[in-house]
N, C-alpha and C positions, 0 to 999 in steps of 0.2 A: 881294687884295680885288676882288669884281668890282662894276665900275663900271655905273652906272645911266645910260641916255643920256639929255639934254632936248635942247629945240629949237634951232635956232639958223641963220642966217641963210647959208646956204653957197648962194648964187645962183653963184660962181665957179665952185663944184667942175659943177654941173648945166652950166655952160654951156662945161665942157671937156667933159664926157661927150656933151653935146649934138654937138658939134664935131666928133669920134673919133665918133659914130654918122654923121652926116653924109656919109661918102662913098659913094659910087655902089655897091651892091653887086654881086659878081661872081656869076652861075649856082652856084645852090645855097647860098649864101652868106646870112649876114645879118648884124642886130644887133638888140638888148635893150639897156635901159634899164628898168631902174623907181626910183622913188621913192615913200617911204613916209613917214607923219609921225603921231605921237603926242604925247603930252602930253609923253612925257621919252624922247623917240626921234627923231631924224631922222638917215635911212639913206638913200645914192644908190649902187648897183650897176650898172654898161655891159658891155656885153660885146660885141666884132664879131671878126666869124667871115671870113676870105678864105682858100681853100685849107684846108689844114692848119693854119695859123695861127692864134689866138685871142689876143685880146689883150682885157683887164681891166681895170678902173677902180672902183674903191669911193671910198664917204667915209662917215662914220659919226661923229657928232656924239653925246657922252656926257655924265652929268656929272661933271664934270672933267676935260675936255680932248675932244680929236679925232683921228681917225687917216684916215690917206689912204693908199690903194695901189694897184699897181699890177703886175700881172701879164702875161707872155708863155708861153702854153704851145702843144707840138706836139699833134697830132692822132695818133692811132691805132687804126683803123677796130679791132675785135675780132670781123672778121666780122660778122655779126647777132646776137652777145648786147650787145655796148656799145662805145663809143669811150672810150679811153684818153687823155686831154693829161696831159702833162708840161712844168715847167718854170721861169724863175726867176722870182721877186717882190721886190717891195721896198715899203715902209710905209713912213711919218713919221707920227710920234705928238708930239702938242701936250699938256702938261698943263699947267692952268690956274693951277696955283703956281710951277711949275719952269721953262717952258717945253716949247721942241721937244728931245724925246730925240733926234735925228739921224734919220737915215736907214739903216734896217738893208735887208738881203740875204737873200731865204733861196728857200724850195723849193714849188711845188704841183703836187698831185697832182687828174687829177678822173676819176670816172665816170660816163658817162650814157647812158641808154638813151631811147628814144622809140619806144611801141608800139600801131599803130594798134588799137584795139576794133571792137567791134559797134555799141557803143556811143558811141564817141569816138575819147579815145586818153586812156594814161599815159604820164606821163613821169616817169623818176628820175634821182635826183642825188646824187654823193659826191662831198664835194670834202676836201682836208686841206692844211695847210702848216705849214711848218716857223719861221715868226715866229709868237711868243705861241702856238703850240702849235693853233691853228683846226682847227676841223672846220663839216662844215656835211651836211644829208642834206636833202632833200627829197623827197614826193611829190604828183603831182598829178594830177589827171583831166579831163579837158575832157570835153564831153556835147555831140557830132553838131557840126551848123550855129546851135547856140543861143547859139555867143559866148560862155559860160559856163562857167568851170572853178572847180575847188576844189582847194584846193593845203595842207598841211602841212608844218611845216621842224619843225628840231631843229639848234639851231648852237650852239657855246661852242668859247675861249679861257680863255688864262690870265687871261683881264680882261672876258668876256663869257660870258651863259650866257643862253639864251629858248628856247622853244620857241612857237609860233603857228599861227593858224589861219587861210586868207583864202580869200575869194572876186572870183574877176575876172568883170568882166561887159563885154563888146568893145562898144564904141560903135560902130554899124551894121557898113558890111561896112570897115572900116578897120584898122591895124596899132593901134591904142590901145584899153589894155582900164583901166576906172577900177576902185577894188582897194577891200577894207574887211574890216578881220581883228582879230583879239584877239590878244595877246601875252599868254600863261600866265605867266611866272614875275614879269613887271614887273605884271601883272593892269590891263591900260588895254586900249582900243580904237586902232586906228588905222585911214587912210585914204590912200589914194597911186593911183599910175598907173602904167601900164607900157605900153612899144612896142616890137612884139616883130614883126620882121620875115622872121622863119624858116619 
C-alpha cells in the first residue's frame, strides 16, 4: 500500500542535518539541504560532499509513520558524461500502529551530470537503492545570474510514489534559494528552502 505523507514536527531531524552541513568545506567541495512542506508532506534531504566522499541524510514524515536514513557513497568521476557514487545505506522506519521496524542495511547507486548552457546550466539525477526498492530521477534548469531554476522529479518505493514540479528563486547573491511546487499524484502545493553550496 503506498502511504500518503502529512506534517509533523521533526525540528530534530533539520537540526542534525543542520549540524552535518555545518563544517567548513574543503576546495571544490560542498553541501545541500532542502526542506519541503505540504498539507500531507514533510520531507528534509542533506547531503555534503569532501573529496570523493558523499554522505546522506533524509527524513520523511508520512501518514502513518516516518522513516529516517542515512547514506555513504564513493565518488566516480565518468570522465565528462557523469559521476558515478556507490555505496552503503541504512533507514529506520516508524509506524504509527506498530512501532519502529529496526534498522535495516542496504545499497545506493547515483548518477549525476551538471552541464553548463547558453543559457544556464542542467543538471541530472539518478539515484536507486536497494531498501523498499527507491528510485528517484530528477531534472533541472537554472537560467544565467537570475537566481531562478525549475526543476522536475519522479521518485517511488515500495511505499511511495510522486512525481512534482518546482521552482527555486535564490534570495540575493546568497547559498539559500526559497522553493514552491505541486506534487502530481498527492495533487496539493507545497513550499520549502534549500542551501546549496556547490
Amino acid at each position: 500500500m503506498i502511504r500518503t505523507a502529512r506534517p509533523f514536527a521533526f525540528g530534530a531531524g533539520i537540526l542534525a542535518l543542520a549540524a552535518t552541513l555545518s563544517a567548513a568545506p574543503a576546495h571544490a567541495d560542498g553541501s545541500f539541504l532542502q526542506v519541503d512542506l505540504s498539507p500531507t508532506a514533510a520531507d528534509a534531504v542533506g547531503t555534503v560532499a569532501r573529496g570523493r566522499l558523499n554522505y546522506g541524510l533524509s527524513f520523511n514524515d508520512y501518514d502513518g509513520g516516518s522513516q529516517a536514513g542515512a547514506s555513504l557513497t564513493y565518488a566516480f568521476p565518468l570522465g565528462d558524461i557523469a559521476t558515478l557514487k556507490l555505496g552503503p545505506a541504512l533507514a529506520v522506519t516508524r509506524d504509527d500502529d506498530d512501532g519502529y521496524e529496526g534498522l535495516r542495511g542496504g545499497g545506493k547507486i547515483v548518477l549525476d551530470r551538471y552541464t553548463p548552457t547558453s543559457f544556464g546550466a542542467v543538471y541530472l539525477l539518478g539515484e536507486a537503492g536497494t531498501i523498499d526498492n527507491s528510485w528517484f530521477a530528477l531534472v533541472q534548469t537554472s537560467f544565467g545570474n537570475s537566481g531562478v531554476s525549475a526543476e522536475l522529479s519522479r521518485g517511488g518505493s515500495d511505499t511511495y510514489d510522486e512525481a512534482t514540479f518546482a521552482v527555486n528563486k535564490r534570495v540575493g547573491d546568497g547559498d539559500v534559494s526559497l522553493r514552491a511546487g505541486w506534487r502530481f499524484i498527492a495533487e496539493e502545493a507545497f513550499v520549502g528552502l534549500s542551501i546549496n553550496t556547490f
